[in-house]
SETOR-71757 format. One record per residue (C-alpha): residue in three letters; x, y, z. Coordinates in steps of 0.1 Angstrom, whole numbers, plus 5000, padded with zeros to 4 digits. Example, Ala and Ser with C-alpha at 12.3 -4.5 7.8 and 13.67 -1.06 7.14 Angstrom:
REM residues 2
ALA512349555078
SER513749895071
END
This chain:
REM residues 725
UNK650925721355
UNK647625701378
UNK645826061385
UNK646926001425
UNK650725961409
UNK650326301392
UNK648626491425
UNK652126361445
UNK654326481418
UNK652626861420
UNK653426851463
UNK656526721453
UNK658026961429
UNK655327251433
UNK654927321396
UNK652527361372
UNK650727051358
UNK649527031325
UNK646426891337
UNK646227041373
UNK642627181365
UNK639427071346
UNK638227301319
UNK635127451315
UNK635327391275
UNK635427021262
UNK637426881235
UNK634626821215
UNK633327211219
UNK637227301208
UNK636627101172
UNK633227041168
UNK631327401179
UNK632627651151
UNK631528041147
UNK628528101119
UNK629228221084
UNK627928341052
UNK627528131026
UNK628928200993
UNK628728560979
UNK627828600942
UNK627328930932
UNK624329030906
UNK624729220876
UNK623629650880
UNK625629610915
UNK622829640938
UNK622429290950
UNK624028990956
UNK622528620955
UNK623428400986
UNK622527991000
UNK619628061028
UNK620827931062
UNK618527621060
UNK620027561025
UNK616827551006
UNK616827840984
UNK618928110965
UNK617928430984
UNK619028780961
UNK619929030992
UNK619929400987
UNK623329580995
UNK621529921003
UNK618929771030
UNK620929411034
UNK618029281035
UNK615829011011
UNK614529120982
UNK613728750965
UNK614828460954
UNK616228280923
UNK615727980933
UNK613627780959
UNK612727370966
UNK609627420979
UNK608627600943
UNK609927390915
UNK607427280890
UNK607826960860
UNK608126640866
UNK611926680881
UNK612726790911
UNK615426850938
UNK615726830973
UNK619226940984
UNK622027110966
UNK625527150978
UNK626527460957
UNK625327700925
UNK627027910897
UNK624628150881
UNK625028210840
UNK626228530828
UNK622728630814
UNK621328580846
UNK618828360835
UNK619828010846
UNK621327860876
UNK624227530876
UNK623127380906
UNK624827040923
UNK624426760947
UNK625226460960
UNK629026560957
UNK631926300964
UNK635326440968
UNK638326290951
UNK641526570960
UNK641826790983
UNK639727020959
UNK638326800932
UNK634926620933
UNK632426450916
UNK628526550914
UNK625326520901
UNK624626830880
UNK621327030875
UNK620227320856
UNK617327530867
UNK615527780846
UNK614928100867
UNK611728170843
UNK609927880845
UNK611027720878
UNK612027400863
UNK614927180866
UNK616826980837
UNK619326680848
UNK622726760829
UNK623426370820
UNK621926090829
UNK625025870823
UNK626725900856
UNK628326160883
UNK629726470862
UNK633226640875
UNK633827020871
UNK630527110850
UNK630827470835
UNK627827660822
UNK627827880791
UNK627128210793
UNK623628230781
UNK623027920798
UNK622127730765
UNK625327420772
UNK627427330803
UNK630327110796
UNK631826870823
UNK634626590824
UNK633826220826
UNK636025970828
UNK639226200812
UNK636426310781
UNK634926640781
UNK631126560775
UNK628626920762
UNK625226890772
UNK622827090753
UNK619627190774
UNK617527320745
UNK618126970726
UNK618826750755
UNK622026580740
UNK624926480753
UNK627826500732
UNK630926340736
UNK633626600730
UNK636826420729
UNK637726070725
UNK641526010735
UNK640926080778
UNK642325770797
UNK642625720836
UNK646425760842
UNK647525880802
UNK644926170786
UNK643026420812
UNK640826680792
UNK639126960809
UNK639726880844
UNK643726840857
UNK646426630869
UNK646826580908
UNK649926820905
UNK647827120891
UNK644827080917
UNK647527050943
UNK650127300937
UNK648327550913
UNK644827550929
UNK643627460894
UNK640827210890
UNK638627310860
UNK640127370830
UNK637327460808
UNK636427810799
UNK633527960774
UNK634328260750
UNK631828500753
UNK629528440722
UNK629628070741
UNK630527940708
UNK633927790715
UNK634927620748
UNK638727660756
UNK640627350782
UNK643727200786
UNK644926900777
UNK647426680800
UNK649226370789
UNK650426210820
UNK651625940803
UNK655425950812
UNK654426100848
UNK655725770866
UNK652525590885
UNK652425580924
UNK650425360941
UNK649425230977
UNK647425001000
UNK644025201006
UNK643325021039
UNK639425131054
UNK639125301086
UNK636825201109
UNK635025581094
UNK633725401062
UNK630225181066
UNK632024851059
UNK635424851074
UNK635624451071
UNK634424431039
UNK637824431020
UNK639624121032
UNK642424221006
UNK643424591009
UNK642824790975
UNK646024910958
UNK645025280947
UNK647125400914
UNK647625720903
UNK650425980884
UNK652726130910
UNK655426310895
UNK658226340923
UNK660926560919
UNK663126570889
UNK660626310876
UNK658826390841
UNK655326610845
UNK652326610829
UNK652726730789
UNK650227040783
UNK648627180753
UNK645927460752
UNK643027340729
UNK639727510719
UNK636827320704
UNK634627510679
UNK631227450686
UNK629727590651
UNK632527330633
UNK632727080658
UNK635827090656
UNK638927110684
UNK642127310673
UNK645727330691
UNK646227630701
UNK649927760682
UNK652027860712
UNK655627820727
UNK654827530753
UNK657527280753
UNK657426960770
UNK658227060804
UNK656527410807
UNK653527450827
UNK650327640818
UNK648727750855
UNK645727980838
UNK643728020810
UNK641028280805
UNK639128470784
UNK638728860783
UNK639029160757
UNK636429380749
UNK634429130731
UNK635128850753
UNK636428610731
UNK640428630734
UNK641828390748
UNK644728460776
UNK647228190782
UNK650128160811
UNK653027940801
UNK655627920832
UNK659127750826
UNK659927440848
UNK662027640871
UNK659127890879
UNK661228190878
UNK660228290843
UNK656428360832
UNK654628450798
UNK651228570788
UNK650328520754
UNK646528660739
UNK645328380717
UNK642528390687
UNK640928080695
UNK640128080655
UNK642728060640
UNK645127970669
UNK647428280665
UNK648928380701
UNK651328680709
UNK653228770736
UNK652229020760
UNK653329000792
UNK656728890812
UNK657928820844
UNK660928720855
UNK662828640887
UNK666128530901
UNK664128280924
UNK660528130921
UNK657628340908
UNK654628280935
UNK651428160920
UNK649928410944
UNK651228700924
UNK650728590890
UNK647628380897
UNK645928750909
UNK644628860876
UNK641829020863
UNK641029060826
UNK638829340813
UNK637829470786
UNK640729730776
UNK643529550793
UNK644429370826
UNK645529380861
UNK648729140870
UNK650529130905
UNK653829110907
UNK656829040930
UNK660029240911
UNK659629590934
UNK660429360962
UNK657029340974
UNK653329230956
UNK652329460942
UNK649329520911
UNK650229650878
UNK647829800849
UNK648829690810
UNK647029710778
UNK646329390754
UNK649329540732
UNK651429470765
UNK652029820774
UNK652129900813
UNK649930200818
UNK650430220857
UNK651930040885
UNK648530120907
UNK650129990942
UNK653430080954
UNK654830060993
UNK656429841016
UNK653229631021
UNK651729330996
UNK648429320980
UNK646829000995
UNK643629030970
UNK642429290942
UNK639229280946
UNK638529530911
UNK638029880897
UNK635030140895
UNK635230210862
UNK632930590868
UNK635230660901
UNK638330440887
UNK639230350921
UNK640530040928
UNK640029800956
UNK642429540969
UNK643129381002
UNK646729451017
UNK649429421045
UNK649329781048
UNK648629751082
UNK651329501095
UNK652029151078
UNK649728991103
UNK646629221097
UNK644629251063
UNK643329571054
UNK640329701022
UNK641929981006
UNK641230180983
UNK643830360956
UNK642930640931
UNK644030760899
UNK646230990917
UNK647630690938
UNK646530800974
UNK645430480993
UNK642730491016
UNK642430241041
UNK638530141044
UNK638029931078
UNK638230081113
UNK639429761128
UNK642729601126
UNK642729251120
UNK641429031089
UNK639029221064
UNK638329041037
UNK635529131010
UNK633029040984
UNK632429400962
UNK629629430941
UNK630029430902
UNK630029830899
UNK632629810932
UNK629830040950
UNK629429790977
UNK630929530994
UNK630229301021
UNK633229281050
UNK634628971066
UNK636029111098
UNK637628881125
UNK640928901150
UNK642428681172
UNK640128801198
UNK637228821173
UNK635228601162
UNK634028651120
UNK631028951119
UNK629829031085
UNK628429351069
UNK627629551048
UNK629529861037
UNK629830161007
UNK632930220987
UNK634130461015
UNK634330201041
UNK631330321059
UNK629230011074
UNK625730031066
UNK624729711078
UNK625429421098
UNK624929101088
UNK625728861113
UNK628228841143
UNK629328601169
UNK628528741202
UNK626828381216
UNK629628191203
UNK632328391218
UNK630228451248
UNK630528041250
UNK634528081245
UNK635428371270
UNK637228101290
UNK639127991263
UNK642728081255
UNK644328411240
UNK646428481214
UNK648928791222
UNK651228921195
UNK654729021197
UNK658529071175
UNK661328791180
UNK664528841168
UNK666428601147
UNK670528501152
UNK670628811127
UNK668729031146
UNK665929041125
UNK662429061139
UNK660028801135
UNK656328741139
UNK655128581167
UNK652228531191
UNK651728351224
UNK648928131235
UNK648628151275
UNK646127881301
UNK643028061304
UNK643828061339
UNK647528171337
UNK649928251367
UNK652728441360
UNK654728311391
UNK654127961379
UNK656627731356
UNK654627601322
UNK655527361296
UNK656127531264
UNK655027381231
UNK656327551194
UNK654127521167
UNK655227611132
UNK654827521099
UNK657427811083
UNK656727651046
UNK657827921014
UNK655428201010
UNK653028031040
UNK652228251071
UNK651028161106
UNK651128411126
UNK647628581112
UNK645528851133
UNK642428641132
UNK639928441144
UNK641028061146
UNK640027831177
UNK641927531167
UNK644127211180
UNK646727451196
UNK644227661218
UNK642927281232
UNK646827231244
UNK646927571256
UNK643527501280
UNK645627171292
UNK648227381310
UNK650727431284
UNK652627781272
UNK652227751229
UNK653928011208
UNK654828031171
UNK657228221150
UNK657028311113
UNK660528261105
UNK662628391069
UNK660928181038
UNK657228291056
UNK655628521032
UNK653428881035
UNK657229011046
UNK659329131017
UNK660328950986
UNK664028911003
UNK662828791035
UNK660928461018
UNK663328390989
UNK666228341014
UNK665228011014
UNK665327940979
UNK667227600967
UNK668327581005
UNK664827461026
UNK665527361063
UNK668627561073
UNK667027911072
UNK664127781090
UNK665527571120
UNK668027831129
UNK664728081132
UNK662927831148
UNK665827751173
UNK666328111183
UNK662228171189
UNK662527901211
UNK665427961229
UNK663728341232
UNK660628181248
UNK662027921272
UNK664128241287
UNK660528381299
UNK660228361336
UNK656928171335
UNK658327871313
UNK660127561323
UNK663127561299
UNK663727211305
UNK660427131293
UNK659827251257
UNK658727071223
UNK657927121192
UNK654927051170
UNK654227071131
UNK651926921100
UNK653226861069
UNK655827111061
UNK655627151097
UNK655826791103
UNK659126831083
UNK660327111108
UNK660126911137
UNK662626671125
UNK665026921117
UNK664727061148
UNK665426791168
UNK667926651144
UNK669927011147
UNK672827061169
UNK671727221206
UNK668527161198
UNK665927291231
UNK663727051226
UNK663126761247
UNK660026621226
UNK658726711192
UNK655726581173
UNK655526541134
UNK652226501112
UNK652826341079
UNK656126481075
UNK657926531041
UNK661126381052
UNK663126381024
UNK662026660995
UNK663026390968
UNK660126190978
UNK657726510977
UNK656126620943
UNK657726810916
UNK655627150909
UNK656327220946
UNK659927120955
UNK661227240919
UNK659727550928
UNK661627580960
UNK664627360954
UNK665027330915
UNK665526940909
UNK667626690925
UNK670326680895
UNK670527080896
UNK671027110934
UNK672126790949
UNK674226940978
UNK670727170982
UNK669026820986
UNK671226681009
UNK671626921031
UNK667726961035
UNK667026591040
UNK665426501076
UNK667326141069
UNK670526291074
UNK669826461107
UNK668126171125
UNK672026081142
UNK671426371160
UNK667826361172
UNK668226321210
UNK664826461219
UNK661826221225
UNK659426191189
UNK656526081180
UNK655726091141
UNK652526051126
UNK650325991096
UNK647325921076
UNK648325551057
UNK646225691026
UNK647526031021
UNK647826110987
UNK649926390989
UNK652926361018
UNK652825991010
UNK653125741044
UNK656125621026
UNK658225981040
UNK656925871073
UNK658225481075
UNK661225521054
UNK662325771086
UNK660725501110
UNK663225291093
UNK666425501096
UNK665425551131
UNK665325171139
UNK668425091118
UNK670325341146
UNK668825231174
UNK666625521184
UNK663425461206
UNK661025661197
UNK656925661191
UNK654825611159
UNK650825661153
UNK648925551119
UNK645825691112
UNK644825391091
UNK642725501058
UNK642925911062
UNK644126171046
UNK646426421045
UNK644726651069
UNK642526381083
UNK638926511072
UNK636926231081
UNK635526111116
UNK637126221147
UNK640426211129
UNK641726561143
UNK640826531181
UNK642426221178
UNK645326381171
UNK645526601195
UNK644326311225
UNK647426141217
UNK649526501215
UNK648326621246
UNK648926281259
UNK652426261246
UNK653626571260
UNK652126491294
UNK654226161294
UNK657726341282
UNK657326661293
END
């Protein structure tokens, strides 16, 4: 339809178009133009400083938490002496003793998390810089504590390099692309427990702990890796590369783990004697104790509803139990995965008061306090003053969608920190006497500063005034409480036109992704996708429905072995709430979602009296048998425990009833909702007869990183739901 078509339309029928006015923002200023940040915070040891990236990214600068200003540098370009030297880096870890910096470049990503790099050590004393290896890109290199040895994985091997000798030793022998992984993990563990480096030093740096994966059972998934037109050569493959890798899918075998410690002195590696059978999982290792050198292992039962923490001597491969936790439904990495190991004992969060909450125990396994307690979740525990013995943590104490610093005491009386409501998030110091705030809101962009262990700010670092100066046209979030079928409240927020008319009729858009534990509706800063629809004319809203987490334990587990049902009927009712608003066309509503999202579309428009005249789907899951194990166990248990669970929550079955218009998407080389979800329900679709419209975003990714991948998407979304709406 021409632009004059569109013109006589808005005489004809006198309602709002979705493009009726120009907007003073651009696409391109809605993906491309994003708020300034700090870089990475690492705090020094004594607590008064902390070492940051400069904002030209050539040095290390050590900042004063007192003043906030620059008291010198660890590191510089411009000052590097020998024969070696660097001219970029991408990141930095700093050794323990404070004398040596792990510095990297030239980094290539593999996961969503994992990459390859080109490693560098510098010595702080003598400004110099030593190459790690010389034998090709390194992947997760670690450096020891006093900055002697940094192990790294290549090619499946764990490799030490020894700066003082400048050797490279080959570690172990038995690593294999798709059979042996040591150091480094499987594509399940990166994906579903965050968990990318295995490798962790003792403290006297003489024994260097990892796990072991044999993935040789996991069966192998593979598919064509056709180039975008984003890569130099697209033309240069004439013959698409087929790209193999271990994908266990659900009720398929995972990875076999063993813990394993390699004795530098002895040069020798030892199995580490504990309970793990075949199909356990082990999501953390660590060290802690009051020397440092004890070696703290999670093993978590294939139906993640049952989790043990044994204390290993790394020695003599002794382990004992010290911790449990157990549930009815899953165990969230979130809770157990928020740990912190000193020297007299350990902080664990847990889910069984019905909320997360942070727990104190000994290394004999003896709870000495349950330091948070309240109808609220600890989000982050940030760590303890050990003169003051106040803790710090970051909570919900202020509303689901906010995120509040608090403070507890020994006597248990919290103390909220910031003024603001919104998202706080911080980096303390080591001594917990300082931290530095992340505070933003949905009408806020980030502003940094400085502040003491009572909250008050003593300096600010960097705020957004220009940029949101820039965006004062844009779209605003509001908040608000939707009730369910039940009557239970519900999250929500409402994205209106910049240049909203309340006796106008606008097209209504639901966005939701509504995946276990996940949370959308957030009281901060995010100027995404949705607020570009929103300029175009259209009403968005979202709901966090039961499974969303940051409620109470109840309100996310009532999903469990069941995913779809819960959701969809929550979804339904938050749009049948917002289509009953006098400004919205009721005939005129979709729905939009990626990935788990993705897969809530097409239950939405698959469910009986569904709203929705349109819906758009990004790289659904469409079926969770064809989704991977770690995650849909977690959620569903497998396929032979719960097949009427599986059946029910399958998209396939529900596509006789999608009357709404669709349009599906994905990226052809996503390696983790595979393009395979997406055309098998192409194919059920076809097989019925059902006309609806299909996009390939040929070579991407899951959430399409590269090139111009994302306002693509949302071109041919805003597109679509000017054509069907």
């Amino acid at each position: 339809m021409n632009f004059k078509n569109k013109i006589f339309l808005l005489a004809m029928f006198a309602i709002a178009s979705p493009i009726a006015k120009a907007e003073a923002l651009s696409m391109e200023d809605y993906f491309n133009d994003r708020p300034q940040a700090l870089g990475a915070i690492t705090p020094l040891e004594g607590g008064e400083t902390y070492a940051t990236k400069s904002a030209d990214g050539k040095r290390i600068d050590i900042i004063s938490f007192k003043t906030g200003k620059k008291t010198g540098e660890l590191f510089n370009i411009d000052t590097q002496k020998g024969e070696l030297k660097i001219s970029e880096f991408d990141g930095f870890q700093l050794s323990a003793n404070g004398k040596k910096i792990l510095l990297w470049n030239d980094k290539k990503m593999i996961y969503r998390r994992s990459f390859t790099a080109e490693y560098y050590v510098y010595d702080i004393m003598r400004s110099t810089v030593k190459r790690v290896s010389t034998k090709g890109p390194q992947k997760s290199a670690t450096i020891s504590h006093d900055g002697r040895f940094v192990a790294y994985e290549r090619d499946n091997n764990i490799f030490i390099s020894s700066l003082d000798y400048g050797t490279d030793n080959q570690i172990t022998k038995d690593g294999a692309k798709n059979k042996i992984i040591n150091g480094t993990t499987d594509w399940s563990y990166e994906e579903e427990f965050s968990l990318v480096n295995t490798m962790r030093w003792n403290a006297n740096d003489n024994v260097l702990a990892f796990i072991r994966f044999d993935e040789t059972e996991v069966p192998e998934y593979s598919f064509d890796n056709f180039r975008s037109y984003c890569d130099n050569e697209p033309l240069a493959d004439l013959y698409p590369e087929s790209y193999r890798y271990k994908y266990p899918l659900a009720g398929y075998p995972n990875s076999v783990v063993s813990v394993n410690a390699y004795d530098l002195d002895n040069r020798v590696i030892k199995k580490m004697d504990l309970p793990i059978s075949a199909t356990d999982y082990v999501p953390s290792i660590e060290f802690g104790g009051e020397d440092g050198n004890r070696l703290m292992v999670m093993i978590l039962n294939h139906d993640q509803n049952h989790l043990r923490l044994f204390s290993v001597n790394p020695l003599s491969t002794v382990g004992k139990q010290i911790y449990s936790d157990q549930s009815e439904a899953w165990l969230s990495p979130t809770a157990y995965q928020m740990v912190e190991y000193g020297k007299t004992g350990f902080v664990i969060a847990s889910e069984r008061s019905g909320y997360r909450h942070v727990y104190q125990y000994d290394y004999s396994g003896a709870m000495r306090r349950q330091i948070s307690k309240g109808e609220f979740n600890v989000t982050a525990y940030y760590g303890k003053n050990d003169v003051t013995g106040i803790h710090y943590m970051q909570t919900t104490s202020e509303g689901a969608i906010n995120r509040s610093i608090v403070s507890i005491d020994a006597k248990g009386i919290v103390k909220t920190l910031n003024t603001e409501k919104g998202t706080n998030s911080a980096t303390f110091s080591t001594n917990c006497t300082y931290y530095v705030n992340n505070y933003s809101s949905s009408a806020t962009a980030s502003e940094y500063s400085i502040c003491n262990a009572r909250g008050l700010k003593l300096h600010a670092l960097l705020d957004n005034k220009a940029y949101m100066e820039k965006f004062a046209t844009a779209p605003k979030m509001e908040f608000l409480k939707v009730k369910n079928d039940e009557g239970e409240e519900m999250d929500a927020y409402i994205i209106k036109p910049h240049d909203f008319d309340s006796s106008k009729k606008y097209p209504l858009l639901m966005y939701q992704y509504n995946g276990p534990d996940s949370q959308q509706v957030l009281n901060k800063w995010r100027m995404e996708g949705i607020y570009y629809v929103a300029s175009q004319g259209y009403i968005v809203a979202c709901v966090d429905g039961r499974g969303t987490g940051n409620r109470s334990r109840q309100w996310s587990t009532a999903v469990y072995k069941n995913l779809g049902h819960y959701e969809t009927i929550d979804q339904l009712a938050g749009a049948r709430y917002f289509s009953s608003l006098s400004y919205v066309d009721a005939d005129r509503t979709a729905c939009f979602g990626w990935s788990y999202g993705g897969y809530m579309t097409l239950m939405e428009l698959g469910a009986k009296n569904s709203p929705f005249k349109a819906g758009i789907s990004m790289a659904p899951v469409t079926d969770w048998r064809f989704y991977d194990g770690i995650y849909t166990e977690r959620y569903m248990l497998t396929p032979g425990q719960n097949k009427t669970g599986y059946e029910a929550s399958s998209a396939l079955n529900r596509t006789s009833g999608v009357n709404g218009r669709l349009l599906i998407m994905s990226g052809t080389s996503d390696d983790n909702v595979h393009f395979y979800n997406t055309l098998k329900y192409s194919s059920k679709m076809n097989t019925e007869g059902k006309i609806f419209d299909m996009m390939a975003f040929a070579g991407f990714e899951h959430s399409l990183r590269d090139c111009n991948g994302k306002q693509q998407l949302f071109r041919k979304i805003v597109d679509f739901l000017n054509s069907n709406l």
